[in-house]
C-alpha angles and dihedrals in degrees: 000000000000114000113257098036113141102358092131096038128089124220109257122204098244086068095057111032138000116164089230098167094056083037085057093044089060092045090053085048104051092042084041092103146000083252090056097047111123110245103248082074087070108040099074135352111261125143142242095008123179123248106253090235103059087044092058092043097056090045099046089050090051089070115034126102106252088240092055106135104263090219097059098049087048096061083043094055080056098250112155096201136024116297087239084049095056091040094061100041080048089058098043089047077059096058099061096258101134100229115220119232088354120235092345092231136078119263123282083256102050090046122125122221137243100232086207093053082051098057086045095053087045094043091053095041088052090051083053104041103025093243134031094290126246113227118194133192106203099190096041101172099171106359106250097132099045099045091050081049084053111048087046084067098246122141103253142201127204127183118170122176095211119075093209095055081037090061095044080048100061094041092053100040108023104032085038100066097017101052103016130197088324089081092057080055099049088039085057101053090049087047094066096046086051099053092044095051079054097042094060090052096039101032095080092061092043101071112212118238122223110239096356143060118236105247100190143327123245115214120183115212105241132192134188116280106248088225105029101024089221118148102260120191118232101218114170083184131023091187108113079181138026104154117180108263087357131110111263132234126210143179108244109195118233107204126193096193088188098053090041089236149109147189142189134252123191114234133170113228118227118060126299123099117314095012132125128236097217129009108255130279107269130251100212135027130145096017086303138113141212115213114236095214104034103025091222121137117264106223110230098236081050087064100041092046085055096051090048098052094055094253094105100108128176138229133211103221092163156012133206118224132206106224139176090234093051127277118329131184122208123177121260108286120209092265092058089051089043087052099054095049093051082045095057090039088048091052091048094060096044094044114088090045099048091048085053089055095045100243106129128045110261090158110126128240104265109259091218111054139125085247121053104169095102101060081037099069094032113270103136095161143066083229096047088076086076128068115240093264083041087050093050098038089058086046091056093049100047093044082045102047086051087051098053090045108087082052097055090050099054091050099047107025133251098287100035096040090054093048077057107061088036085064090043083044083054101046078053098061089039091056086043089056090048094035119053139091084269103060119072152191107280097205099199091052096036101223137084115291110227119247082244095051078116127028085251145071096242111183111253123205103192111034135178138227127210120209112242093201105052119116100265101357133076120022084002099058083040089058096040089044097053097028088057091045086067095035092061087035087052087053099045102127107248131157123304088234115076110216128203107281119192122187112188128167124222145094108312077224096072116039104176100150088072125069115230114278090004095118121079103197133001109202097185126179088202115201115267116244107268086340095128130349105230104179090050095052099033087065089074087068091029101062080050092041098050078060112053100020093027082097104059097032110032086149086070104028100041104099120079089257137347116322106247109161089100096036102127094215116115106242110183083193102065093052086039091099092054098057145060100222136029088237087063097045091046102051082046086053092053087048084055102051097042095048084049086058093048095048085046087052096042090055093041079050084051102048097041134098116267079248105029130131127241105199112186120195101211123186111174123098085201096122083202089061083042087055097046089051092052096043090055103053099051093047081058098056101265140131132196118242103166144022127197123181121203127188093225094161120060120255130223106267108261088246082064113055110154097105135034106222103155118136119188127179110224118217103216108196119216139188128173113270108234112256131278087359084156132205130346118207119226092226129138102283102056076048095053094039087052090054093044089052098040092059094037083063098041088047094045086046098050086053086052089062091245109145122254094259079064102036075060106044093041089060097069095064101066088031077063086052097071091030085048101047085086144064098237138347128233139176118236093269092057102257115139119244130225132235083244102059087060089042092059095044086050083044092051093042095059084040096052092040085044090056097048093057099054089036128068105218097007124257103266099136094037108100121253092252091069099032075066097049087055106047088050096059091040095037104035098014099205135087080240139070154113132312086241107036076066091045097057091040082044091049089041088069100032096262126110121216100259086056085054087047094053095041075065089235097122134029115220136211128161113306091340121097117186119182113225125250113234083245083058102056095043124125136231100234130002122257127261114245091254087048082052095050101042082057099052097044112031118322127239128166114257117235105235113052093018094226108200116227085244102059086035088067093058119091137238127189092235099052109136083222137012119212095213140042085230083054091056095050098051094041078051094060087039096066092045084055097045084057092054095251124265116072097336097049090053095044077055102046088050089053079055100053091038091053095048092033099254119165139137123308093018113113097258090063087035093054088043099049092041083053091053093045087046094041112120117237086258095064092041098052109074098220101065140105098235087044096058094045085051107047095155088073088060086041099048088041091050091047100040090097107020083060109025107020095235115133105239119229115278104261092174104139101241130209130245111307106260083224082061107050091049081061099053084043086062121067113240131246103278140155117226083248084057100056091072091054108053114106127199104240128269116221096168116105098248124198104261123206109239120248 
């Protein structure tokens, strides 16, 4: 490292500890289940937030003195036992054992603290900084940074570039602490004013039900019959129930070809009077529709040209009813239908009026966006994602909701009464998410599926409604729900002392607000890449926003739609028109985004401290958006000092291994890099020191308990720290290197130390198809994962993930890799001995039965030669199989290895007995799903000694670990605030409001 690195800066903490797997256990909890999530979820809409725990974590370690006592940053990260203590109760929960009480302590979040653990912390961050230090997010989305910063009593800076995550932003960190939980309660009150003046000019088309409340309506999309020109339904479903276990219910049609019409019965499917046997064939599937008269098939551009010429309808076929005795559904009755009719005539009279005042949305979609669907199926309009009663209903509100203004003002007074109407502003967008063309019954959870249910505006072809003037649904839920949100946000514990807090809107590129060096610490969540598209879906919330807010903040509502010219997202769609092909626009868009994150690194280098941190909260296993990042970074005078990574998503638990769905958020320390250090040389020996740090880290991780995706991932971070010391990077012959070249060798090293430790021996011999086989049970641990989780393993032995596809070791689709079973790749018929040599030593068809490569490169017990040592061993448990297992399978498979020479210590028994030691609990235990999928892993393990006289890992299922059980016999570290929060845990897979 270049001489002069570091001198004026003080180790952080951050840069020499973080207890990141019990970080990891409070972020899963506190994602575990919609009743865990933490309530700035439900205040408002805004997507990929960071657990609170992980971004306390990542400020309060920024800083922090590296020497700060560990016991005491844990209790203020909220934890209510020791980190090592989480982490273990974590591991034996993963195991199946239903935990008692849980943890036996609240969630981080919902954690008091100890006001004397706060002036400690404070007392140690001033003798570091000088003064108590200001730590800044520049790019702030939904708050969860700042208001950690906050509530740990640290003067904080937010800047966010969208108004609609800006005015998330100032309800959650400014009303929070300025008004408290009374404005919940004054929002409350108004509420209820609100939602009667709308009641008695919506209640008439809104027909009341006798012993029940209306849930929600269910409208079908119709379009005209090609033949007929009747109005048919396009109905992927017809089930209005289909609970697990439980007896489904289901829409029949009833069609009057004659008349041109149809209607709906309600009918149970099974067996019993008035039930069907089977739901209904569907009417749509694919894009394409069946017509309901005629049976013919409906084209998809036939749809879409309808919906764009205004001719797509829509038709209520049932409604779901509240009842004493449990939901219920009944067919449209002839008030319903009466009530929509008087709805679309109302809203034509009020219209006109209502568009002149600005009260209704009549922007149009955006022509260029990275979804289209909406102007495709002819949605031009922000206010064509509403039916016509859904249209007039959000026109009432928002007239109504002006009118009662100036009312609330001059009771409340200016500051409070406009905190008011931002909270009511706020119940309107979330009944607009949950009540457009766009949101839908969700038939397994019986109730309505929010428009942002996705990050996208997928194109739905059955929607629902909800009443907004129904006792306790509708507009009421939507109050209670919001106003509750800030409520629990208002209570959150937080320090006694209330700090300057500053919100201000604008790009993360040009802070000019903020003098240079004036800032202590950024802690930023940067956008990923093309991750999510926030101005395209916050305009959904902007065009009703810019209504009800537009007044109060016309410095941040006053363009057509959200600014995006500065968003630092990559949007292929927005660079389409200048290029020829979508490769092209795609690869300009990445340019884009990644210029647009060194420009927002260079400013944060500009506006920090000499000595200040950069901490970077990453989620994305692309290694191309790693790369970006990186590249970045260093272009901006930084260097990385420090890589945490955090399991922030749950996992699947380990007795379930098909897929790999874990998710962690990696904290990437920075510091600026010293002036004019010059250029580093990619010799051997930064080669060498990249390798050395990335297994040091994988090797330190894995002793931390992280798992090995993270153990992967984390090791780039100090590998960047020897690339990143420098101002470039060059080979000996001058050309300049790129991020990705240190990342694989980071990636190879952890493979090659990760192999070694399941290996006796190591594997160096043992070709790299195999090498991969192995690293994705030991490093992902399920059948199933990402595209690029296989990429970066693929990369880690020298193979790319198409070479993998045609060795005939993965199956690819989409975004989905799943590695192939030795039963899967087997073939038909073994090959011939010219059909083997020809494999081993340059293929070439035979004549005679024309054997494709690719079938070639299967395997057959009976096969005279294998081409790989991952061949031979499959071939090996296929022949036990074959023999039917026990005695008989193992006096075959000895005839086998006989047969090929395979014997202990060669590479065959070493890849086999590195496979057992790397096998998940779901291949090793006999009554599951993967195991039985994977039968080689049972066969190897039952011939290991029989074979080869080597003693097979213990797969015996344990019980609970007796350090464990004395834990959970002590009570954990709480306040008394803290009793009435602890919750016993939830392992069930709640439904979880989208983000």
């Amino acid at each position: 490292m270049p001489e002069g690195m570091g001198a004026a800066q003080p180790r952080l903490l951050i840069e020499e500890w973080l207890p990141a797997a019990a970080i990891g256990v409070e972020c899963m909890r506190e994602r575990g289940s919609a009743s865990a999530l933490a309530p700035t979820t439900f205040l408002h809409v805004w997507w990929a937030r960071r657990p609170l725990a992980a971004s306390r974590a990542a400020v309060l370690a920024s800083v922090l003195p590296a020497d700060f006592p560990r016991e005491t940053f844990e209790r203020l990260l909220g934890f209510g036992r020791s980190g090592q203590e989480l982490v273990a109760i974590r591991e034996l929960m993963n195991t199946g054992v239903k935990v008692e009480g849980g943890f036996g302590a609240p969630r981080a979040f919902k954690a008091g603290l100890r006001e004397k653990d706060v002036e400690v912390a404070h007392a140690a961050a001033a003798r570091l900084w000088g003064h108590l230090p200001t730590v800044m997010d520049p790019m702030a989305g939904g708050g969860s940074i700042p208001l950690e910063s906050a509530r740990l009593g640290f003067p904080t800076l937010a800047n966010e570039y969208n108004p609609v995550a800006c005015s998330v932003l100032e309800a959650t960190l400014d009303y929070s602490f300025r008004f408290g939980p009374r404005l919940a309660e004054r929002a409350r009150h108004w509420g209820r004013v609100w939602e009667k003046r709308v009641a008695e000019r919506l209640g008439r088309l809104f027909p009341k039900e006798t012993g029940a409340t209306v849930h929600a309506y269910i409208f079908a999309r119709t379009i005209p019959c090609p033949t007929t020109k009747h109005p048919t339904p396009l109905v992927p479903d017809w089930h209005l129930l289909k609970p697990k276990g439980g007896v489904a219910v289901v829409a029949v049609p009833v069609v009057d070809k004659a008349a041109g019409t149809w209607t709906t019965e309600i009918r149970k499917v099974g067996v019993g009077p008035g039930a069907v046997a089977a739901p209904p064939p569907r009417t749509y599937s694919k894009g394409k529709g069946i017509s309901l008269f005629t049976g013919e098939s409906i084209p998809a551009d036939w749809i879409k040209a309808q919906a764009q010429q205004g001719r797509m309808g829509s038709a209520l076929y049932a409604v779901a009813l509240k009842t004493p005795q449990g939901l219920q559904f009944r067919p449209p009755l002839p008030g319903d239908l009466e009530a929509l009719e008087a709805a679309e005539a109302q809203l034509a009279q009020w219209r006109a009026d209502w568009e002149a005042r600005n009260l209704i949305p009549t922007e149009e979609y955006p022509e260029v966006s990275s979804d289209p669907r909406p102007r495709v199926y002819g949605m031009k309009r922000w206010a064509d994602m509403f039916s016509p009663r859904q249209l007039l209903g959000f026109g009432v509100l928002m007239e109504e909701l002006h009118a009662l203004r100036p009312t609330i003002l001059a009771e409340e007074g200016e500051e409070m009464g406009e905190a008011v109407v931002h909270l009511l502003a706020f119940a309107l967008d979330k009944l607009a998410n949950w009540n457009c063309i766009l949101s839908s019954w969700n038939v397994r959870a019986q109730t309505v599926r929010s428009l942002f249910d996705r990050h996208d505006f997928s194109f739905k072809v059955t929607f629902s409604e909800l009443a907004p003037v129904v006792a306790g649904g509708g507009l009421a839920w939507a109050l209670d729900n919001a106003c509750s949100a800030f409520e629990d946000i208002a209570k959150l514990p937080h320090a006694e002392a209330r700090q300057h807090m500053e919100l201000s809107q604008g790009s993360a590129a040009s802070l000019i607000h903020l003098a240079d060096h004036s800032v202590d610490a950024i802690v930023v969540d940067p956008p990923y890449s093309d991750n999510v598209q926030y101005s395209e879906l916050a305009n959904f919330f902007y065009v009703w926003l810019k209504r009800s807010q537009g007044h109060r903040r016309p410095e941040w509502f006053s363009s057509l739609l959200s600014e995006n010219t500065e968003e630092a997202v990559k949007n292929s769609a927005r660079f389409r028109a200048r290029f020829k092909t979508a490769k092209e626009a795609a690869a300009a868009a990445q340019a884009h985004y990644q210029a647009l994150m060194t420009q927002v690194f260079t400013e944060a280098r500009r506006v920090l401290r000499t000595e200040g941190v950069l901490t970077v909260m990453f989620t994305h296993k692309k290694q191309e958006a790693w790369e970006a990042l990186f590249a970045s970074l260093i272009e901006a005078g930084f260097t990385i000092s420090a890589t945490w990574p955090v399991m922030t998503e749950g996992a699947h638990s380990l007795h379930q291994a098909k897929k790999n769905a874990a998710q962690s958020t990696v904290i990437l320390v920075a510091r600026a890099r010293a002036p004019n250090i010059g250029t580093g040389y990619f010799d051997a020996k930064m080669q060498a020191d990249i390798k050395a740090a990335a297994e040091r880290t994988a090797e330190r991780l894995s002793a931390e308990g992280l798992n090995p995706v993270d153990q992967l991932v984390g090791s780039f971070g100090p590998a960047m720290a020897v690339f990143s010391a420098y101002d470039r990077v060059r080979t000996d012959t001058g050309e300049p290197v790129s991020v990705g070249a240190a990342i694989d060798i980071a990636a190879d090293a952890v493979a090659g130390w990760r192999i070694r430790q399941l290996a006796r021996g190591g594997l160096q011999d043992v070709e790299a198809e195999a090498q991969f086989a192995l690293l994705c049970w030991a490093t992902l641990r399920a059948a199933e994962f990402r595209f690029n989780e296989a990429k970066l393993l693929g990369h880690a032995v020298g193979m790319d993930v198409s070479a993998l596809e045609q060795a005939g070791l993965i199956t690819v689709k989409a975004d989905k890799v799943n590695i192939l079973s030795a039963a899967q790749r087997r073939r038909e018929a073994p090959l011939r001995e010219d059909e083997a040599q020809q494999l081993l030593f340059g293929w070439t068809p035979g004549e005679s039965r024309r054997l494709k490569k690719a079938d070639a490169l299967k395997i057959h017990p009976r096969d005279p030669a294998f081409r790989t040592h991952l061949d031979k061993a499959q071939a090996l448990a296929l022949v036990y199989a074959d023999a039917g297992g026990g005695a008989a399978g193992i006096g075959a498979a000895k005839s086998f290895a006989l047969k090929h020479g395979i014997k202990a210590g060669d590479p065959t028994v070493r890849l086999i007995e590195a496979l057992l030691n790397a096998a998940p609990p779901a291949v090793r235990r006999e009554k599951t799903a993967v195991a039985a999928q994977f039968p080689e892993f049972r066969a190897w393990h039952a011939m290991l000694q029989p074979l080869f006289g080597i003693t097979p890992p213990d797969w015996t299922e344990k019980g609970p670990d007796q350090r464990v059980l004395e834990f959970l016999s002590r009570p954990a570290a709480t306040t008394e605030e803290d009793e009435a929060e602890i919750e016993e845990e939830d392992e069930a897979e709640d439904e979880e409001e989208e983000e």
